[in-house]
Every structure is written in structure tokens, then in C-alpha cells.
N, C-alpha and C positions, 0 to 999 in steps of 0.2 A: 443368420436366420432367413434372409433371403426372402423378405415377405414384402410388398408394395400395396398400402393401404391408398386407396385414391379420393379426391375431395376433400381430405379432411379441412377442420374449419379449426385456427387458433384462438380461443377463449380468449388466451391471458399469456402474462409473461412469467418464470420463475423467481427466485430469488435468484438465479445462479444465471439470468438471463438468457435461460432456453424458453422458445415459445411452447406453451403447454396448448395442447390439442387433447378434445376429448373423442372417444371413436367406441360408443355404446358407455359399458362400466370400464374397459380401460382406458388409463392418460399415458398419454405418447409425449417426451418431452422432445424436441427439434431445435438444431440451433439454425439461425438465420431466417425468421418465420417470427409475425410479430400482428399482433390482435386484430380480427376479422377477416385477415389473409387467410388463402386454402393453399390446399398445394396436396400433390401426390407426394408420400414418403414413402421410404424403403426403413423398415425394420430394421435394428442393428443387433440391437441385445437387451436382455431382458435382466433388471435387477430390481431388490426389492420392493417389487409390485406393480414397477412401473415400465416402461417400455424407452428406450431411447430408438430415437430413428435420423433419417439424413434425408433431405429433402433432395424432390427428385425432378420436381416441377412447381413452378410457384400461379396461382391465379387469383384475379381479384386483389392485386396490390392495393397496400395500403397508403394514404395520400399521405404517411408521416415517413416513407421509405425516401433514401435517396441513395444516392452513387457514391459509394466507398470511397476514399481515396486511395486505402490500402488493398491490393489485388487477394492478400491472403491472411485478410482480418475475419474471415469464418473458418477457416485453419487452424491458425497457431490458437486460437485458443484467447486470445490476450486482451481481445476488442470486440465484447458480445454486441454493442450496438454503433458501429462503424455505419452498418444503412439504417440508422432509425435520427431523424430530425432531431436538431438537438433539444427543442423545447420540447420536443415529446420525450425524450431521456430524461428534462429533467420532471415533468410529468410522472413518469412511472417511478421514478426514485421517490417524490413527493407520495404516491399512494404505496409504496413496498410499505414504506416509515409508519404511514397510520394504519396500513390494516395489521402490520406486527403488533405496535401498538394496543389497536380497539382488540384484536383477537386473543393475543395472549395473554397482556395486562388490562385489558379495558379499561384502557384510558378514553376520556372525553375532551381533553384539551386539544385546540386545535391545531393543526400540523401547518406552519407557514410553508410557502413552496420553496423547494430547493434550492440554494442559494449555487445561481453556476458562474462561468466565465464568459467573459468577452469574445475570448479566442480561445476553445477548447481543444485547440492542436498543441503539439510541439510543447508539453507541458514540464513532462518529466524530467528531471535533474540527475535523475540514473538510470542508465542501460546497461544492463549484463548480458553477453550474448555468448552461446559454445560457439567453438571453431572444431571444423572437421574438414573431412577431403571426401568428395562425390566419387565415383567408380573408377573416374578417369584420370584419380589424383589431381584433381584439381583443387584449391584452398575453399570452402565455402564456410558463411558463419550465416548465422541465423537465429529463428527461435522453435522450441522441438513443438511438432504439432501436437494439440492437445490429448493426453492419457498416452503418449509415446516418448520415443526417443530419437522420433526422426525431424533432423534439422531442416525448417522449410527456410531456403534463400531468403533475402530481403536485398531490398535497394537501398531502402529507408524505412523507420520507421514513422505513423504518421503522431503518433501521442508524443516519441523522444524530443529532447531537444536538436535541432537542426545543426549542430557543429559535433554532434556524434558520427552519423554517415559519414562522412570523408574521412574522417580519420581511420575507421574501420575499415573501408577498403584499401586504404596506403599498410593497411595493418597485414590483411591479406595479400597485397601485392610485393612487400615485403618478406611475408615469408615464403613465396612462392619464389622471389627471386634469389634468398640468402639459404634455400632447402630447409628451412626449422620445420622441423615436423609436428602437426599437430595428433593432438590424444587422440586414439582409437579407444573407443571403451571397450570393443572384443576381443583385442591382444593385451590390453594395459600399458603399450606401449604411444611412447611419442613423450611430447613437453609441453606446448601450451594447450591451457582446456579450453578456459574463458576469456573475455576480452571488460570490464569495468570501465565505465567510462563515466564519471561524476562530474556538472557543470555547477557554479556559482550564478544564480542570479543577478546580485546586485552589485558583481566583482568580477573582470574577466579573469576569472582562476580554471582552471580543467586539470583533470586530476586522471589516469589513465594507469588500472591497476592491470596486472597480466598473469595469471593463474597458470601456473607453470608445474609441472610433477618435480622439478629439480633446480636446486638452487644454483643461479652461474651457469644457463644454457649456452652453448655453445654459441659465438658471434652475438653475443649480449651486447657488446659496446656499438659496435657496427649498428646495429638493428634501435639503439635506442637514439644514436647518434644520427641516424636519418631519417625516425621517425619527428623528431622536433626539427630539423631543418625542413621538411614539411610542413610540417603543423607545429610553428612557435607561440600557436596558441594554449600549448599543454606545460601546463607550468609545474606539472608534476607527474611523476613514473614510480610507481610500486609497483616489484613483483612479490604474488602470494605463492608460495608455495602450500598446493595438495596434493598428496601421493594417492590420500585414500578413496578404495573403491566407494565412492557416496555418492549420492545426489547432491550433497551440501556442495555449494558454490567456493566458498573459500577456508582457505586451511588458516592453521595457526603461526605459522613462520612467514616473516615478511621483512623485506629490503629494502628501502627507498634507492630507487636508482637514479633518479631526477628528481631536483627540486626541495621542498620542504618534506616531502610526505604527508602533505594535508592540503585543503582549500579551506576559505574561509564562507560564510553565505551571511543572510541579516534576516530577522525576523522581526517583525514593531520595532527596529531600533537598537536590538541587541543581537552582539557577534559569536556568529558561533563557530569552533574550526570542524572541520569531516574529516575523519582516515577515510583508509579502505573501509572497514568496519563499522564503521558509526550508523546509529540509526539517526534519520536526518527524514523528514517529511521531504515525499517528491512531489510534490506541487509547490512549487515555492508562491504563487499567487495564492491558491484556493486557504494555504495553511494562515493567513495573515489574518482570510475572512473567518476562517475556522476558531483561533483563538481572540481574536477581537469580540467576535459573539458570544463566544467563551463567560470570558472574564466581565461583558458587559452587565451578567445577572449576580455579580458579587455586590454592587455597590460599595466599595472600597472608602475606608473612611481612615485607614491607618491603625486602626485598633485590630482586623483580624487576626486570629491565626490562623493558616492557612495549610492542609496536608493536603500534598500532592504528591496519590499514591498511582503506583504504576508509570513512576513519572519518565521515566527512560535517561533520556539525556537533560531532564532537565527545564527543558525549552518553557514549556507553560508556565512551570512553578517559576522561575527565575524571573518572567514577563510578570508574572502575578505579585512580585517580592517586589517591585516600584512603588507600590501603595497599599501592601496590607503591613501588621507591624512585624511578622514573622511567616517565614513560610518552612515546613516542615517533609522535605521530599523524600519518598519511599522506592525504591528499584532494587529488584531482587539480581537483576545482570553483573556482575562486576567492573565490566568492561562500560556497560554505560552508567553505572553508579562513578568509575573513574573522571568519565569523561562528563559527566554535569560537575564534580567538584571543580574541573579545568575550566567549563563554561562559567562558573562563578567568578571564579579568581579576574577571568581576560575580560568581564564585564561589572569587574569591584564591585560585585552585590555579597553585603555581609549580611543582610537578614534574612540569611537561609541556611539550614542546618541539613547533612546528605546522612541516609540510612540503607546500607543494605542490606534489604530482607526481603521476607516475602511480606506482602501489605497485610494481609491478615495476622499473621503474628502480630508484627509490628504493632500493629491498632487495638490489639486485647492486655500489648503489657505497659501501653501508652498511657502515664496515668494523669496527664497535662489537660487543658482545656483544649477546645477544636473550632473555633465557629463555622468554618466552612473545608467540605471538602470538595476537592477536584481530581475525580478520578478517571483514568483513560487507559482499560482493560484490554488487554488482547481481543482477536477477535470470537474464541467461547467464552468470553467476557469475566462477572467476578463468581466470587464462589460464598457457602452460605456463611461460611466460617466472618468472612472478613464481613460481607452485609449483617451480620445478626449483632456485634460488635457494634459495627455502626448505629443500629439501633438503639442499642443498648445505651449507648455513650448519648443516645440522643443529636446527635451533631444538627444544628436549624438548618444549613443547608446543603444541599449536595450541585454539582456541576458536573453532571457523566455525559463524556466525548466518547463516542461509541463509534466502533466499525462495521458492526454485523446486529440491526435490525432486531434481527428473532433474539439473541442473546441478552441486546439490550431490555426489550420485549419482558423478558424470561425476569430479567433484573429487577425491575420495576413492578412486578407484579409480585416479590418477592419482598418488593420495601412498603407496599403500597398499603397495610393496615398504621401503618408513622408516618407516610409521606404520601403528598400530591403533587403532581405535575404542573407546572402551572408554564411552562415555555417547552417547545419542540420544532429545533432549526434542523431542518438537513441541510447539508452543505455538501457539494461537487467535488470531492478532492482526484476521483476518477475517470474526465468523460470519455466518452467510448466504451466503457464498459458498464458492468452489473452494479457495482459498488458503491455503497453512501455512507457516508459520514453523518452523525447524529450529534446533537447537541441537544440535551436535558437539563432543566432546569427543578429539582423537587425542593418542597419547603416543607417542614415536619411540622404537624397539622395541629390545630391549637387544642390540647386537653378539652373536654368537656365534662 
């Protein structure tokens, strides 16, 4: 489009952490631009109504701006607010939360401010990264810049945990010295795609899966045999094998080549193991404050029962089964409905029962008592099928951990003629980016 609007002034920030700028009746949304900032943009492309642009010149910084650590955190896409001060991140997460909220469900209960971290760096417990070759055949990995497929280099990352980078480059130095060729996606050719790197918090465990097109690449043994004499801090090696043309990251065929094939992490107290596959919360700090807040609106007396749908692996409900009399967990995954019966067993909690289904079914032919649910929806959150049920059944209280805002919003305005809001925690599970985590509290409201 090739257009340069000059001056413009940033209002606000998105949900999706682009700064919105208004310029007459149209909004331009920009990333790296961030409330009462100007700045000259260039137009990029125009979609449903609204305008995306790239900023071209920045004026009148804002005093919540600072110095990235990461050179190409307005690139990849990964870390919308890398220069915004952290208390002012969690600032704007605290006000996304209430005006979803006041606007879609008009709620009036107060929004507490965002529960964040100490040290907001070096968080994550998993890093996935493609591996490719630059022009010159040389090995590069990275992460693909945002709406592309093009791998921008890294050194490090600044949110990963910090015993990821080294091992990545001995990864690439490696194959550059043993020739394993990595995937091209425009011939289909080559052998490894991606690189998994998954850390234990509370365990030195490291877990290093390798997404290969073919099972038994060539100089496998050589190549795993001196990646751990390097780094004997990796206590485990999977490769996954994917052939298929996808975007999905890992396939369905896998090896343990080193080690157990799992690590283990701890959550309040209880163990849990990770494959490759597991879904496992990557904040290992933020998720302790997450379910602690959680479970602290149950008041637990041992009489509950307790359904915890949408449950995944398990984690919540099982934490929540130490003081209700029963808990009653719903995942419709197989693979994670598997893997919370394992969590059960390896933390001998017998007062929990595993179901897989979809929650809504589940809960219309559920003909048992409920006193509390704890549900925690994807991110286009629940649907009416499963809330109207809930109604129905009455249940006195609900606990929804929410990931996306508007959805939650959408939910709650949908329970909101049975139920009131009476607690709203966001809590940090992302920083450096867009993203918050919600914690509700509704109580079904006393007949009149």
C-alpha cells in the first residue's frame, strides 16, 4: 500500500498488543507504539475495516518505554511489550480485564491489579524452535517472524529459560559439523525440523525432543552421544518423528533415545511427569500463584464435590482433591485424559474420578450432586450447550481460569441472570507479551 500517515497519536493498546492509533474515522493498529506516543507510519494492508501499519519514526516517547533486551522482540511476533515497563504491562493487563468485563458483561465488581513476577525474564519451561540453512548453507534456528515463514536468528531468548541457548547452538554446531541436513519446507526435503527443549523447575531434569522427518537419521548415535557430553545437563532425548506437510509441530511417532523419556516438575506440592507431548503450564512461578488464588474461593471443608471440567492433565483438580470429598475431572483429549490418570496414581490421590468427554455432554447426563465447579476453557472459552446445563443443575459455585479476556467477558454475561461475580484476579502467566490469565469467582445468586 505504500502510504506514510505522519504524526499520528496512539490512544490505546489492543488486545492483541498493537498500539491502536486513530487518524480521522479510521484505526490503524501498529506494533511497537504504545499510549500517547506519535510516530510516522507506513500503511501495510488493509483488513476488515481496519488498517495495519509499521512504524516509521517514533516522537514523544513514552516515560513507560524502555530498552528491549531482545534486538528482535518487534519481529518475531512473540514479545508485544519487550519496551513497555513492566509495571505498566501489568497496568494494561489489569485494565484489558475490566473493560472486557464492564463492556461485555457489565460487571461492577472490582478488578484487583495483576498479580505479576519478581523477575519477569527467563520464565518459560518450553522452547520450540525450526531449524533451517540461510543462503549460504549455513545452519540457523530461530523463530519465524510474525504472519510468515521466515526464521529470524536468535542468540537467546529473553522470556526462555536460560540453559535452552547453549544447548541450541551445540545443536547447530553439530549438525553443521556431522552434515545432517536440516528441513527445507520447499523441496520437503532434509530431517530435522524443530528443536524442544523442556526444563523442570524444581528438578534439574532437561528433556530435548528433535522433530525429525525420519525415524534413525543418519549418525544418530554420534550426534546424541556428543550432544550430552556437552551438555550432561539433559537427562533426556526424544525424537518425534513428522513427515507431514503441516504447521503442527510434532508428529505422532516417537523414540526415547536418552534417558526416561519424561522429566518430572512440582506444582503446591504435587508431581507431575512431562513427555514430549504434555500439556504442562510454562510459567512454572506464575501457575502456583494462579492455582493458589484458584482454589482459595472454594473454602474447602471436605464435604465438596468438585468437577473439574476442561481439566487437561489434571493439575488443578488433583491439587483441589487434598481437601474436597471428591473431585470429578472432565477432558475431552485422550492423551491428557491418559496422562492425569498417571498424575493420580504417582501422587496416590484416590478421591478423583477421570472422564473423557466433551464437558458439555458430560454435565447434561451427570445425574450426581456438584457443589462447585472449576472450569478452565480454552482460549474461545465455553460454549452455551455446557453453561445452560450448569445453570440448570444450579451448581452454588463456579471458579473459571480464563485465558482470553473477551471470551471470558462473553461467558459471564451469559451466566450472569444465576450468577454474580464477586472476586476478579488477573494473574501474569505471560510477561512481555499481550496475554492474561483471569481468575473468577461467581456465586448463584439467592432466589427472591
Amino acid at each position: 500500500m505504500q502510504k506514510i500517515i505522519t504524526n499520528c497519536l496512539c490512544v490505546d493498546i489492543s488486545s492483541e498488543g498493537k498500539g491502536v492509533i486513530k487518524n480521522g474515522k479510521d484505526i490503524i493498529f501498529c506494533d511497537g507504539i504504545f499510549p500517547n506516543e506519535k510516530a510516522d507510519v507506513e500503511i501495510l494492508y488493509h483488513r476488515a475495516g481496519v488498517y495495519f501499519g509499521k512504524v516509521k519514526k517514533l516522537y514523544n516517547l513514552s516515560r513507560d518505554r524502555i530498552q528491549p533486551r531482545c534486538k528482535i522482540c518487534t519481529s518475531c511476533g512473540g514479545c508485544q511489550y519487550q519496551q513497555l515497563d513492566y509495571k505498566a504491562q501489568l497496568k494494561y493487563k489489569t485494565k484489558r480485564v475490566k473493560e472486557a468485563l464492564t463492556r461485555i458483561a457489565h460487571v461492577k465488581q472490582e478488578v484487583l491489579p495483576c498479580l505479576g513476577m519478581g523477575n519477569p525474564y527467563n520464565y518459560r519451561n518450553k522452547i520450540q524452535v525450526p531449524f533451517n540453512k540461510d543462503r549460504n548453507g549455513k545452519v540457523k534456528f530461530g523463530f519465524y517472524k510474525e504472519n510468515s515463514h521466515i526464521i529470524m536468528p536468535i542468540k537467546e531468548c529473553a522470556i526462555e529459560d536460560k540453559r535452552a541457548a547453549p544447548i541450541l547452538w551445540d545443536i547447530k554446531l553439530l549438525l553443521e559439523e556431522m552434515n545432517i541436513p536440516c528441513y527445507n519446507e520447499d523441496s520437503s526435503k532434509g530431517i530435522l525440523r524443530y528443536v524442544l527443549i523442556r526444563t523442570s523447575y524444581h528438578y534439574d531434569e532437561l528433556m530435548v525432543v528433535l522433530v525429525t522427518t525420519q525415524m534413525n537419521f543418519p549418525g544418530q548415535r554420534n550426534f546424541i552421544n556428543e550432544l550430552v557430553n556437552r551438555h550432561p545437563e539433559i537427562t533426556t532425548i526424544v525424537e518425534n518423528v513428522n513427515s507431514r506437510h503441516t504447521n503442527v509441530i510434532l508428529g505422532n511417532q516417537e523414540k526415547v533415545l536418552y534417558g526416561p523419556g519424561h522429566i518430572k516438575d512440582d506444582i503446591l506440592g504435587l508431581s507431575f511427569e512431562i513427555s514430549a507431548a504434555s500439556f504442562f503450564q510454562v510459567n512454572p512461578v506464575q501457575v502456583e500463584k494462579l492455582y493458589a488464588s484458584a482454589l482459595n474461593l472454594i473454602d474447602f471443608n471436605k464435604k465438596e464435590v468438585v468437577l473439574d471440567a476442561y481439566s487437561g492433565v489434571g493439575t488443578i483438580g488433583l491439587i483441589a482433591a487434598r481437601n474436597a470429598k471428591k473431585v470429578i475431572s472432565v477432558e475431552i483429549n485422550k492423551s491428557a485424559h491418559k496422562n492425569a490418570i498417571e498424575n493420580a496414581k504417582r501422587n496416590n490421590v484416590d478421591n478423583i474420578e477421570f472422564h473423557c468427554a466433551d464437558a458439555g455432554e458430560f454435565i447434561s447426563k451427570y445425574d450426581g450432586d456438584i457443589d462447585v465447579l472449576i472450569m478452565d476453557p480454552p482460549r474461545s472459552g465455553s460454549d452455551e450447550t455446557f453453561l445452560s446445563t450448569v445453570m440448570n443443575k444450579r451448581i452454588k459455585k463456579i471458579v473459571y481460569v480464563s485465558c482470553n479476556p473477551e471470551t471470558l467477558a462473553r461467558d459471564i454475561q451469559y451466566l450472569s441472570s444465576m450468577y454474580e461475580v464477586n472476586y476478579v484476579q488477573p494473574v501474569d502467566m505471560f510477561p512481555m507479551t499481550a496475554h492474561v490469565e483471569t481468575i473468577v469467582g461467581l456465586y448463584l445468586k439467592d432466589k427472591k
